[in-house]
mmCIF file of the N, C-alpha and C atoms, coordinates in Angstrom:
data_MODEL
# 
_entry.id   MODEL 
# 
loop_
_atom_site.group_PDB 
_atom_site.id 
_atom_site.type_symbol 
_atom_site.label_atom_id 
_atom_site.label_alt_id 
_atom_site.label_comp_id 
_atom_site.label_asym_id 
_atom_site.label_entity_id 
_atom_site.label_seq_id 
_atom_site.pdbx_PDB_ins_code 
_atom_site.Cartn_x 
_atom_site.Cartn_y 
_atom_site.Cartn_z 
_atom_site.occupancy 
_atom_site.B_iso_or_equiv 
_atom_site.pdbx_formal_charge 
_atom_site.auth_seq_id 
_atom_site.auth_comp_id 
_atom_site.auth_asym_id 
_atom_site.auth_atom_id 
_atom_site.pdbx_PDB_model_num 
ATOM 1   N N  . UNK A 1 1  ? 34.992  8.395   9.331   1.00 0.00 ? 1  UNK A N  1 
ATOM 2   C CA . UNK A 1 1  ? 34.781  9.810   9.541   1.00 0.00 ? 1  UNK A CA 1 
ATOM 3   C C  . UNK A 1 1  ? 33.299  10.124  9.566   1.00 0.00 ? 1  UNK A C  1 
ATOM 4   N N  . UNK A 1 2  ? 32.901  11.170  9.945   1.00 0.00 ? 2  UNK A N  1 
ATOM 5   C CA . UNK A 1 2  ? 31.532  11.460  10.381  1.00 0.00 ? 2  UNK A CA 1 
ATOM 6   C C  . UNK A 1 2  ? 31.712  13.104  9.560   1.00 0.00 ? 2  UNK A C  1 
ATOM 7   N N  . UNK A 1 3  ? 29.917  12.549  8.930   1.00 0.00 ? 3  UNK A N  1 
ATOM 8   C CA . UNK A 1 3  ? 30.115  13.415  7.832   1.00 0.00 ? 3  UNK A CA 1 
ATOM 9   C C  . UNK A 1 3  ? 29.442  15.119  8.842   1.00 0.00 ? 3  UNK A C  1 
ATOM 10  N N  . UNK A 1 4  ? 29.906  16.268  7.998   1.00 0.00 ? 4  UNK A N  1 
ATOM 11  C CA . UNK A 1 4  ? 29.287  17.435  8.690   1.00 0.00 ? 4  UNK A CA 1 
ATOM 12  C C  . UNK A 1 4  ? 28.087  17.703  9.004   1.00 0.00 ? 4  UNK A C  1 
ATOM 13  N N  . UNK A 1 5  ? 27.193  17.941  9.721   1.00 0.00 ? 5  UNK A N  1 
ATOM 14  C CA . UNK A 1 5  ? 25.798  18.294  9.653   1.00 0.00 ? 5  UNK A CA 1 
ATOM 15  C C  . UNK A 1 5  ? 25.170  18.644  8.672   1.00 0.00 ? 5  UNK A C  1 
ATOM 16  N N  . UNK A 1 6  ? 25.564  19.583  8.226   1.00 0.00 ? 6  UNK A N  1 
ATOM 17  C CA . UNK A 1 6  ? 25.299  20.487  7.065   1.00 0.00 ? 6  UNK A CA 1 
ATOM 18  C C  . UNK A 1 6  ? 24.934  19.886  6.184   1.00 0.00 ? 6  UNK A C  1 
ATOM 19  N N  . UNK A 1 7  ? 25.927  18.957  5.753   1.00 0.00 ? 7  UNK A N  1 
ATOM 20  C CA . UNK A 1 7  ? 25.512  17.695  4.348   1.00 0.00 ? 7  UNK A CA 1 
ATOM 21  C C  . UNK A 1 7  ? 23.895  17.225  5.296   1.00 0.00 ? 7  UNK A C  1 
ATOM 22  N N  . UNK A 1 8  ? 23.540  16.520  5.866   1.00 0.00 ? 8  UNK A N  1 
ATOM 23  C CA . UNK A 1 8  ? 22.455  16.090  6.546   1.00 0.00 ? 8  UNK A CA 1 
ATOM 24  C C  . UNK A 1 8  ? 21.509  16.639  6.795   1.00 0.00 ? 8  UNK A C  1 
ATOM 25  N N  . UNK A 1 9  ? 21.529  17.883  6.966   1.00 0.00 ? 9  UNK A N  1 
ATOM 26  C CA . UNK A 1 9  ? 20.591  19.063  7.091   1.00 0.00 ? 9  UNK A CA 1 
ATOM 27  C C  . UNK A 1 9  ? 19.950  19.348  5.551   1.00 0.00 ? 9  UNK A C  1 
ATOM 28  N N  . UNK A 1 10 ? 20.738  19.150  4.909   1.00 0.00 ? 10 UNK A N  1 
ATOM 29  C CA . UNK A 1 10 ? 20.587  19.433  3.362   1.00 0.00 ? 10 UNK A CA 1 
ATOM 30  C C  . UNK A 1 10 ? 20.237  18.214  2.763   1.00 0.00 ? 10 UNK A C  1 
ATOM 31  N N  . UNK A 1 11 ? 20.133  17.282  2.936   1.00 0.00 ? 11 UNK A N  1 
ATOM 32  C CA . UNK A 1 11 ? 19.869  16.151  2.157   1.00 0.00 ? 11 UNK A CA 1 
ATOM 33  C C  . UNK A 1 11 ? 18.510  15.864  2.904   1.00 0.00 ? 11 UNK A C  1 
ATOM 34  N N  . UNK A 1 12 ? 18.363  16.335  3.870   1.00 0.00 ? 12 UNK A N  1 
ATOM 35  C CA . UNK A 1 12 ? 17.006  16.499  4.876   1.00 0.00 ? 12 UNK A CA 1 
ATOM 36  C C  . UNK A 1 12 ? 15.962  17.145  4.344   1.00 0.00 ? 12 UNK A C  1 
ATOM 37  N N  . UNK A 1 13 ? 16.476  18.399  3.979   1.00 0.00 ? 13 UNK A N  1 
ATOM 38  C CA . UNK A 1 13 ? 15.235  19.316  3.627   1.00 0.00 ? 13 UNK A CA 1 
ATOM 39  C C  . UNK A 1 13 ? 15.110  19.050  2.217   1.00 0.00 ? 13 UNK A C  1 
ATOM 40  N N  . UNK A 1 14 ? 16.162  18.454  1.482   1.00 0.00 ? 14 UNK A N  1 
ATOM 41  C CA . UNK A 1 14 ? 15.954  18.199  -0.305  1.00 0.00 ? 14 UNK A CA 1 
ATOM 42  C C  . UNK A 1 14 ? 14.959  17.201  -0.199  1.00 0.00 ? 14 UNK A C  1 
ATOM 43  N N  . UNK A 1 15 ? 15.135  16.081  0.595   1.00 0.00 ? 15 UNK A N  1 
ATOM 44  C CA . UNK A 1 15 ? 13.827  15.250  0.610   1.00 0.00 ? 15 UNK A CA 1 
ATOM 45  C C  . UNK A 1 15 ? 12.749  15.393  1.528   1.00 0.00 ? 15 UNK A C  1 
ATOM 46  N N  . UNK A 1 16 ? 12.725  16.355  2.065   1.00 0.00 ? 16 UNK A N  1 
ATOM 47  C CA . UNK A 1 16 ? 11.164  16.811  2.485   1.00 0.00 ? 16 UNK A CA 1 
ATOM 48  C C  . UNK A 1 16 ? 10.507  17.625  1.515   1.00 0.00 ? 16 UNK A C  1 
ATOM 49  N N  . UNK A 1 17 ? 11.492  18.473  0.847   1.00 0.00 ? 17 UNK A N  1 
ATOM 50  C CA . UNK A 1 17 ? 10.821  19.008  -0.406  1.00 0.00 ? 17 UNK A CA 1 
ATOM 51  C C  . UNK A 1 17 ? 10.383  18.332  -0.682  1.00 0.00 ? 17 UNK A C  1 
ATOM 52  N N  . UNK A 1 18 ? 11.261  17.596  -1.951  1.00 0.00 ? 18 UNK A N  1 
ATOM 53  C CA . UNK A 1 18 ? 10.651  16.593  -2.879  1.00 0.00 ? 18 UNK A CA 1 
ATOM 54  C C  . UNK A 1 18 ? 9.243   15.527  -2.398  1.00 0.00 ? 18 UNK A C  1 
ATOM 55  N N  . UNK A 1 19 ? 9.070   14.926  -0.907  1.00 0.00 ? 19 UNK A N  1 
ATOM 56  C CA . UNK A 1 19 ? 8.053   14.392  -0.371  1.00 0.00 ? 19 UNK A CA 1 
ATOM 57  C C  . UNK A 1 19 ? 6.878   15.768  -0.451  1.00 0.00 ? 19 UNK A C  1 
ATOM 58  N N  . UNK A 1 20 ? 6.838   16.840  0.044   1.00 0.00 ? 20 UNK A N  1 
ATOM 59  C CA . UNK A 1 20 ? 6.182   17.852  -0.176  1.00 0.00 ? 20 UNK A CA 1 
ATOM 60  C C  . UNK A 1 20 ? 5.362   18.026  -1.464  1.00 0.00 ? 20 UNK A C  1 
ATOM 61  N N  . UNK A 1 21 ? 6.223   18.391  -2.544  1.00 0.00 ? 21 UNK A N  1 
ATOM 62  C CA . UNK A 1 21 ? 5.757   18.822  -3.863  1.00 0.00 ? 21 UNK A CA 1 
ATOM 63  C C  . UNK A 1 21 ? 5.067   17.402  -4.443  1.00 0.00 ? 21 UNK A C  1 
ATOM 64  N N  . UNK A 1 22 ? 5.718   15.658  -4.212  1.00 0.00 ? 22 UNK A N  1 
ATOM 65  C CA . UNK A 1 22 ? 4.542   14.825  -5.027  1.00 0.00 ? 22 UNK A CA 1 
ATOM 66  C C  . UNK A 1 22 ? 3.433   14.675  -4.638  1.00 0.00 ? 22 UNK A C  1 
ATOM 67  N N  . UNK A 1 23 ? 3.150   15.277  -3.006  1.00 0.00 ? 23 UNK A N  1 
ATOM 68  C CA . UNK A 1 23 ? 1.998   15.106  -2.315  1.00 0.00 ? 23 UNK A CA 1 
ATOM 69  C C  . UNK A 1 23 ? 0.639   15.885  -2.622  1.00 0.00 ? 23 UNK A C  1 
ATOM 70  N N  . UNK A 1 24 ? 1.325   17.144  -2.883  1.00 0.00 ? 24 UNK A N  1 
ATOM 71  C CA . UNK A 1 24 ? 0.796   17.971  -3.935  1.00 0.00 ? 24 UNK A CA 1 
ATOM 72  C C  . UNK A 1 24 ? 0.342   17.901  -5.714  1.00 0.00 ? 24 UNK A C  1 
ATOM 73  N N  . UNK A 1 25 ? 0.756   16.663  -5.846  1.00 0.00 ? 25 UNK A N  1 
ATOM 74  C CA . UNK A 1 25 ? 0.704   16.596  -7.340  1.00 0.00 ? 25 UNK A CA 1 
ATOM 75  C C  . UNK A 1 25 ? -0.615  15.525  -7.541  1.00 0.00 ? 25 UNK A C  1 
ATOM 76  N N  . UNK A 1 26 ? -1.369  16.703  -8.597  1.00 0.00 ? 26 UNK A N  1 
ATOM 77  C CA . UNK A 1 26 ? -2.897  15.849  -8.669  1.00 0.00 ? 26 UNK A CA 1 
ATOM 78  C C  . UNK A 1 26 ? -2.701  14.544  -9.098  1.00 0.00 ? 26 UNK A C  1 
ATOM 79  N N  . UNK A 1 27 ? -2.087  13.729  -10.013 1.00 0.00 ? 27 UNK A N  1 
ATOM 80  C CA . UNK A 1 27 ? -1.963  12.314  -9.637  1.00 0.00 ? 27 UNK A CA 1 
ATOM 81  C C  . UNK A 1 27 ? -1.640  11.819  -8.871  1.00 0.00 ? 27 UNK A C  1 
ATOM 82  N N  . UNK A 1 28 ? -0.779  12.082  -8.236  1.00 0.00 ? 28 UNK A N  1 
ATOM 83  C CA . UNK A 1 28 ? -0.480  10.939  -6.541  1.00 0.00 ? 28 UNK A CA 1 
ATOM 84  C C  . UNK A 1 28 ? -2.070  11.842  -5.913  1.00 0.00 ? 28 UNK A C  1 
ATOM 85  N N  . UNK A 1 29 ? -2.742  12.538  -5.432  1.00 0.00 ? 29 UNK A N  1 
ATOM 86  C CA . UNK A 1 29 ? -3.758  12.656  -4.860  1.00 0.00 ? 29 UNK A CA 1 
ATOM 87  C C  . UNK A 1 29 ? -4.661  11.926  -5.482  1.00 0.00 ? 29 UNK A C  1 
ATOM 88  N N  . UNK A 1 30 ? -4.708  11.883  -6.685  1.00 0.00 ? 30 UNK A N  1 
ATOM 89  C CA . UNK A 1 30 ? -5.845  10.974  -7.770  1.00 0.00 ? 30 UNK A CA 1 
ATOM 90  C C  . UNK A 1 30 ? -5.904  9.502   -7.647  1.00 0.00 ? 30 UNK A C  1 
ATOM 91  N N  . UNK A 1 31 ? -4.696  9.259   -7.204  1.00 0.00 ? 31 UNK A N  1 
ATOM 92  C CA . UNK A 1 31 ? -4.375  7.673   -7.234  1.00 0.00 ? 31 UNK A CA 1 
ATOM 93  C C  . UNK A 1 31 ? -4.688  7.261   -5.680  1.00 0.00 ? 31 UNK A C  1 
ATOM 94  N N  . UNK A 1 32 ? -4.087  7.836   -5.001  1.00 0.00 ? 32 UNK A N  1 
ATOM 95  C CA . UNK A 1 32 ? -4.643  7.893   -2.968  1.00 0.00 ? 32 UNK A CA 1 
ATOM 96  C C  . UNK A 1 32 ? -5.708  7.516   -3.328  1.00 0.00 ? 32 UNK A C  1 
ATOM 97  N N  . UNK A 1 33 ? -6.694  8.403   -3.848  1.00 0.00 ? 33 UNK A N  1 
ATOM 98  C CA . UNK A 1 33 ? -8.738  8.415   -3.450  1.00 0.00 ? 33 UNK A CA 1 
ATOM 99  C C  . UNK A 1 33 ? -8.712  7.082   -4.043  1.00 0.00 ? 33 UNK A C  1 
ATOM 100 N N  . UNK A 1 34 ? -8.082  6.538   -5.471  1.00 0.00 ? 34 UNK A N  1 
ATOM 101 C CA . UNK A 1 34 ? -8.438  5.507   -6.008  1.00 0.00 ? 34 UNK A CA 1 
ATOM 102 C C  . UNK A 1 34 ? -8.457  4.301   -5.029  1.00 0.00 ? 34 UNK A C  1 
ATOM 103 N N  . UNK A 1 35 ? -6.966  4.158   -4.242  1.00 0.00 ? 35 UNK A N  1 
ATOM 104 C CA . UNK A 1 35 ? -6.706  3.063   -3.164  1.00 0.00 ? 35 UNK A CA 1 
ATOM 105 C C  . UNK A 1 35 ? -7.682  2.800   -2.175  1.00 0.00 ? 35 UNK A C  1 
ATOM 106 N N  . UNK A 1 36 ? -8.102  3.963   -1.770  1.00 0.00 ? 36 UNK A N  1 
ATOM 107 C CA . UNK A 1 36 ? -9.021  4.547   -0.816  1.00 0.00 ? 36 UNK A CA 1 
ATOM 108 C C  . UNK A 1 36 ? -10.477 3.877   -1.290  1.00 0.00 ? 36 UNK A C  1 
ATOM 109 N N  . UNK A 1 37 ? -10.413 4.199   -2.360  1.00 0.00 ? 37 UNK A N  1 
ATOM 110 C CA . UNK A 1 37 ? -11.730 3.628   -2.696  1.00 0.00 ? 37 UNK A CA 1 
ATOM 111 C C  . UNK A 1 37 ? -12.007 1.981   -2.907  1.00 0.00 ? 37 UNK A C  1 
ATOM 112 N N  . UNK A 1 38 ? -10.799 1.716   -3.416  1.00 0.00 ? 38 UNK A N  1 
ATOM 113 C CA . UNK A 1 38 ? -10.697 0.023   -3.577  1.00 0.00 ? 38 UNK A CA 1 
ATOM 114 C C  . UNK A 1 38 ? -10.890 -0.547  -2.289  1.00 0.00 ? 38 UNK A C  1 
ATOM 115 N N  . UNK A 1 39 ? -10.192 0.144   -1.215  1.00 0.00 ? 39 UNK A N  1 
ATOM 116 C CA . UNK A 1 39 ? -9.962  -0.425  0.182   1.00 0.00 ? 39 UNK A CA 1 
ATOM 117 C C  . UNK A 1 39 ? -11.314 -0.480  0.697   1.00 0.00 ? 39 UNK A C  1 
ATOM 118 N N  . UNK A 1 40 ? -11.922 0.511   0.743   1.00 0.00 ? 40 UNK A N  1 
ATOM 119 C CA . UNK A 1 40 ? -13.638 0.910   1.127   1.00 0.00 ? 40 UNK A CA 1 
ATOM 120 C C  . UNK A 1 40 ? -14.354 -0.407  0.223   1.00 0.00 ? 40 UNK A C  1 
ATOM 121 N N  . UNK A 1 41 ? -14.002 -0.644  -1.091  1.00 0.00 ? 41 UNK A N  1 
ATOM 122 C CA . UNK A 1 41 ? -14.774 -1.825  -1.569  1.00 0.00 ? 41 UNK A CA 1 
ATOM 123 C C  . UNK A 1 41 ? -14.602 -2.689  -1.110  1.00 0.00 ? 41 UNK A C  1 
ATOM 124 N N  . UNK A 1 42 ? -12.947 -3.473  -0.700  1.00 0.00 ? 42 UNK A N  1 
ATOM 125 C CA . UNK A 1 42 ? -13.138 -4.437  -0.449  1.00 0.00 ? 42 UNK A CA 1 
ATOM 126 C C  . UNK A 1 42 ? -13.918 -4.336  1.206   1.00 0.00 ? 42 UNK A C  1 
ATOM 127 N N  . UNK A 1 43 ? -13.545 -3.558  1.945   1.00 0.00 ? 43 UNK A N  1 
ATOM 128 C CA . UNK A 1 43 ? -14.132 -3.493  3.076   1.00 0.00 ? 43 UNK A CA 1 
ATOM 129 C C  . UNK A 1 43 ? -15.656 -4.269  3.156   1.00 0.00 ? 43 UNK A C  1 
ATOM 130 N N  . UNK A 1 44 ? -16.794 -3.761  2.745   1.00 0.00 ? 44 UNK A N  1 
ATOM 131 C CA . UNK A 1 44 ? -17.537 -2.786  2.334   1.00 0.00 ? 44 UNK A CA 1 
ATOM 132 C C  . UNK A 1 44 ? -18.279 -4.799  1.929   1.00 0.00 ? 44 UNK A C  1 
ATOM 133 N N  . UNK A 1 45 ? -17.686 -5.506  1.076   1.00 0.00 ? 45 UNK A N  1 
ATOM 134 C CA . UNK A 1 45 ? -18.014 -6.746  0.598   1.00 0.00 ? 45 UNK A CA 1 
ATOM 135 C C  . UNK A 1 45 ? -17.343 -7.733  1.893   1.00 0.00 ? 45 UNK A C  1 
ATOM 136 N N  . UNK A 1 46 ? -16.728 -7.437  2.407   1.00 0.00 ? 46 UNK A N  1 
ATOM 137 C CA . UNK A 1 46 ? -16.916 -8.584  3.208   1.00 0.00 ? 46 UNK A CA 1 
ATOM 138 C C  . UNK A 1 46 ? -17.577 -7.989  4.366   1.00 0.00 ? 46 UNK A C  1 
ATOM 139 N N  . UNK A 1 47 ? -17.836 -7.382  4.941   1.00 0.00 ? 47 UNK A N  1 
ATOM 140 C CA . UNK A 1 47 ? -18.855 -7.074  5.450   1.00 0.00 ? 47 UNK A CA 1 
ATOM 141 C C  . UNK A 1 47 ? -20.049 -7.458  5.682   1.00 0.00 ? 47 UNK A C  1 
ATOM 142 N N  . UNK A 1 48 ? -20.440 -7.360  4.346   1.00 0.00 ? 48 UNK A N  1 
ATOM 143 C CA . UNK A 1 48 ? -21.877 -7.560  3.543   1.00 0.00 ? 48 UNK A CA 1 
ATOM 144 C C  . UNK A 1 48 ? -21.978 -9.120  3.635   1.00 0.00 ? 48 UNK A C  1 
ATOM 145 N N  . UNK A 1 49 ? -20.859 -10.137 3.502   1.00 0.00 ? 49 UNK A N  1 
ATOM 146 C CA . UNK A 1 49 ? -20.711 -11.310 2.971   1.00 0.00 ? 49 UNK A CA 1 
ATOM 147 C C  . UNK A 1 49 ? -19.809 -12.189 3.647   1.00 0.00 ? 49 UNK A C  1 
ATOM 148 N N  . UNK A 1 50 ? -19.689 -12.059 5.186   1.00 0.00 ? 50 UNK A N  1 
ATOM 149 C CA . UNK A 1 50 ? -18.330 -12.447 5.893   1.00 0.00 ? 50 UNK A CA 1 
ATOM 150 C C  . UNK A 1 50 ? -18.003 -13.932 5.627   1.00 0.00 ? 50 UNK A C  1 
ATOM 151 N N  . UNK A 1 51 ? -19.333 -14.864 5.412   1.00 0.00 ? 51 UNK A N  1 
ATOM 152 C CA . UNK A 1 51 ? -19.104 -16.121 5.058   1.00 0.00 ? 51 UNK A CA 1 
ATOM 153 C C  . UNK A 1 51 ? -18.634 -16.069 3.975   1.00 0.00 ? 51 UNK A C  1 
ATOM 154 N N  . UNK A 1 52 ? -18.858 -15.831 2.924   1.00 0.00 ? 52 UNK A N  1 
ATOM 155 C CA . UNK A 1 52 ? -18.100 -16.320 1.535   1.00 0.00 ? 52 UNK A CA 1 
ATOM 156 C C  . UNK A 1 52 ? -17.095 -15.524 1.665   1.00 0.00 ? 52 UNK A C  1 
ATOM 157 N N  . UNK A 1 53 ? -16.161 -14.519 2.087   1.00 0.00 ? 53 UNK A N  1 
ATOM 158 C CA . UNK A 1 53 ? -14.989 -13.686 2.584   1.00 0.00 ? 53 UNK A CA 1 
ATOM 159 C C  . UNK A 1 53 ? -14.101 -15.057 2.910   1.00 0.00 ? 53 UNK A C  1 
ATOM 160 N N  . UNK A 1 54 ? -15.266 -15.612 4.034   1.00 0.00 ? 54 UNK A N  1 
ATOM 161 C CA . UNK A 1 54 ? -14.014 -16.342 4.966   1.00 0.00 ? 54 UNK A CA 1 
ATOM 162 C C  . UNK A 1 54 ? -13.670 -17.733 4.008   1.00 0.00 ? 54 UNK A C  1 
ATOM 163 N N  . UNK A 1 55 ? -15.224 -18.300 3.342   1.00 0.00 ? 55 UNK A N  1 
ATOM 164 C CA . UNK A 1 55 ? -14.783 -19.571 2.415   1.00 0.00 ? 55 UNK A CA 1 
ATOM 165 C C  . UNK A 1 55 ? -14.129 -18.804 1.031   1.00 0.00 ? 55 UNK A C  1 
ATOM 166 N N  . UNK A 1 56 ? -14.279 -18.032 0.594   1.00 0.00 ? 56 UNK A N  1 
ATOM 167 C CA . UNK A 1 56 ? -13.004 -17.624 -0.630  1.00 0.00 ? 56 UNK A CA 1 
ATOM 168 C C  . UNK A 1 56 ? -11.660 -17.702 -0.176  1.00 0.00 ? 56 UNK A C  1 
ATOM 169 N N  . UNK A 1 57 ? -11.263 -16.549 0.802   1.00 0.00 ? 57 UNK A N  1 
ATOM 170 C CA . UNK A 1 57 ? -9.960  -16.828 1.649   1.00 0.00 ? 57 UNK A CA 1 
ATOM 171 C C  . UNK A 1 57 ? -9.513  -18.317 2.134   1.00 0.00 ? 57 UNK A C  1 
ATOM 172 N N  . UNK A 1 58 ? -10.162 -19.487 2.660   1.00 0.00 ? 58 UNK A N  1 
ATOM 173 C CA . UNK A 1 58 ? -9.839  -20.784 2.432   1.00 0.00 ? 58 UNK A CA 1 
ATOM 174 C C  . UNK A 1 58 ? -9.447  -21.187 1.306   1.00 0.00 ? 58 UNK A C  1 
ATOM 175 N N  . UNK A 1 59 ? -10.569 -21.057 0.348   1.00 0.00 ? 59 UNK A N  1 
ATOM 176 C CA . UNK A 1 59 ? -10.376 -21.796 -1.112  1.00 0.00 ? 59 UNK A CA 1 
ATOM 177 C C  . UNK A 1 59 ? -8.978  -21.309 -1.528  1.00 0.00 ? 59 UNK A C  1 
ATOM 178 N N  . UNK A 1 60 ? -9.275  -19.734 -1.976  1.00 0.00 ? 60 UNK A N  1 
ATOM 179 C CA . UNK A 1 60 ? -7.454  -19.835 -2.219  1.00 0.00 ? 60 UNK A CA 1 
ATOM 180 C C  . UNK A 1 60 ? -6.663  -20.156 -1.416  1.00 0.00 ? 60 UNK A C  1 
ATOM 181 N N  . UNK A 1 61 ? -6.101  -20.036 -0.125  1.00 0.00 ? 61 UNK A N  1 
ATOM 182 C CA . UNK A 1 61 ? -5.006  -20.767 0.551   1.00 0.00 ? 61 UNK A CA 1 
ATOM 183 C C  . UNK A 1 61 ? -4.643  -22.526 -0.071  1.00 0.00 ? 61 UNK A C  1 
ATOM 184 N N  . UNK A 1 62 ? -6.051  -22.864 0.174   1.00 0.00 ? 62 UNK A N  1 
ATOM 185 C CA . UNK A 1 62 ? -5.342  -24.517 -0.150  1.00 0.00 ? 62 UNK A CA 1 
ATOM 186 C C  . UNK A 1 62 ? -5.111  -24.475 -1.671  1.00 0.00 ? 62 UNK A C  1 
ATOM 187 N N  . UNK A 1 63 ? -5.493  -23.520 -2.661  1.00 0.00 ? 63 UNK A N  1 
ATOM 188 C CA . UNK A 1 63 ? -5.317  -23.628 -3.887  1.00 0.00 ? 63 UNK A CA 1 
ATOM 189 C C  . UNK A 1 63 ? -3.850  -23.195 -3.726  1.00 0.00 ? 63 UNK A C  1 
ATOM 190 N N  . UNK A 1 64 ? -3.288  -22.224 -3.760  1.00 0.00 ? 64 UNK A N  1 
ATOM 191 C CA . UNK A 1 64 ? -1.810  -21.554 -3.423  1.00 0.00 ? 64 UNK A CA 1 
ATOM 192 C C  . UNK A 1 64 ? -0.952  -22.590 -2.494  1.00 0.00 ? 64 UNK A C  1 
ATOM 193 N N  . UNK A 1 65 ? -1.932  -23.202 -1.438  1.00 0.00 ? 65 UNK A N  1 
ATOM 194 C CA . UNK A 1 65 ? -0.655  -24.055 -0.671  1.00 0.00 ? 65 UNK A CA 1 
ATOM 195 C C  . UNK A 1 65 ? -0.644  -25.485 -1.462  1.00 0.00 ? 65 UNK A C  1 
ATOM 196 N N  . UNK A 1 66 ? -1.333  -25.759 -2.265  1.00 0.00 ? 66 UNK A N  1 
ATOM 197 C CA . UNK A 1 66 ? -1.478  -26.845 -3.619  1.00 0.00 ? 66 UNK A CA 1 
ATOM 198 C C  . UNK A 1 66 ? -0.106  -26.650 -4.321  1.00 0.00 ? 66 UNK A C  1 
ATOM 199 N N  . UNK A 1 67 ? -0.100  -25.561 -5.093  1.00 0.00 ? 67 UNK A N  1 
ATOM 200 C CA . UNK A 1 67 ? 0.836   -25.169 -6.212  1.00 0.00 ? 67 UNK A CA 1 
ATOM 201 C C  . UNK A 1 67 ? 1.978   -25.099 -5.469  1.00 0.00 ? 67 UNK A C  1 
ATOM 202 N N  . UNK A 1 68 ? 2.005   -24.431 -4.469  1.00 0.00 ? 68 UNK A N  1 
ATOM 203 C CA . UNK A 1 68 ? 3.892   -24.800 -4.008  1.00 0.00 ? 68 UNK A CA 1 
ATOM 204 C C  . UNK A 1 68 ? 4.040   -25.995 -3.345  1.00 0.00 ? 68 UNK A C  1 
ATOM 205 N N  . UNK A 1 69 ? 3.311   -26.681 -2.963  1.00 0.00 ? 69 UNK A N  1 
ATOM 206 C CA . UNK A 1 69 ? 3.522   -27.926 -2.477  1.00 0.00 ? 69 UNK A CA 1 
ATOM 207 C C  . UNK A 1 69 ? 3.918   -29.000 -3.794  1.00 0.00 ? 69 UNK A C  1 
ATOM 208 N N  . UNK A 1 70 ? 3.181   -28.893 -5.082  1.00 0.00 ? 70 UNK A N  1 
ATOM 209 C CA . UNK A 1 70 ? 4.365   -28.980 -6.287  1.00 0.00 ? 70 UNK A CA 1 
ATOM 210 C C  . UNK A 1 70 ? 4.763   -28.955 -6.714  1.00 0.00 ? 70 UNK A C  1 
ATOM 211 N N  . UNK A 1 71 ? 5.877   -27.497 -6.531  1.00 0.00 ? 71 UNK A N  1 
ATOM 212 C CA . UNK A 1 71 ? 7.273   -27.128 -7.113  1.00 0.00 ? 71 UNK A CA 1 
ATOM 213 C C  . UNK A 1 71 ? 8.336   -27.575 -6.675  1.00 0.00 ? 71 UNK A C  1 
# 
């Protein structure tokens, strides 16, 4: 059976509310800038440093493809 619109319409706008009002709420905005800002750091260092970016990113891979290679 196929449910009425109505139910759907309503379970629609209950969660656009609810998406609405946490978007609005100074911790989820507080925590965004935080991500935002981490992201800008890491940016920001490899940039600055693309060689050791690219030899760190090596080093760990073969370190990580080490450890499951003996489990």
């Amino acid at each position: 059976m196929i449910a009425p619109m109505e139910q759907h319409a309503q379970r629609y706008a209950q969660a656009a509310h609810a998406q609405a009002a946490r978007q609005e709420d100074p911790a989820v905005i507080r925590r965004h800038r935080q991500r935002e800002d981490s992201a800008s750091l890491v940016q920001r260092i490899i940039g600055e440093h693309p060689v050791a970016a690219v030899a760190a990113a090596a080093t760990l891979g073969l370190v990580l493809g080490w450890i499951v290679k003996r489990r």
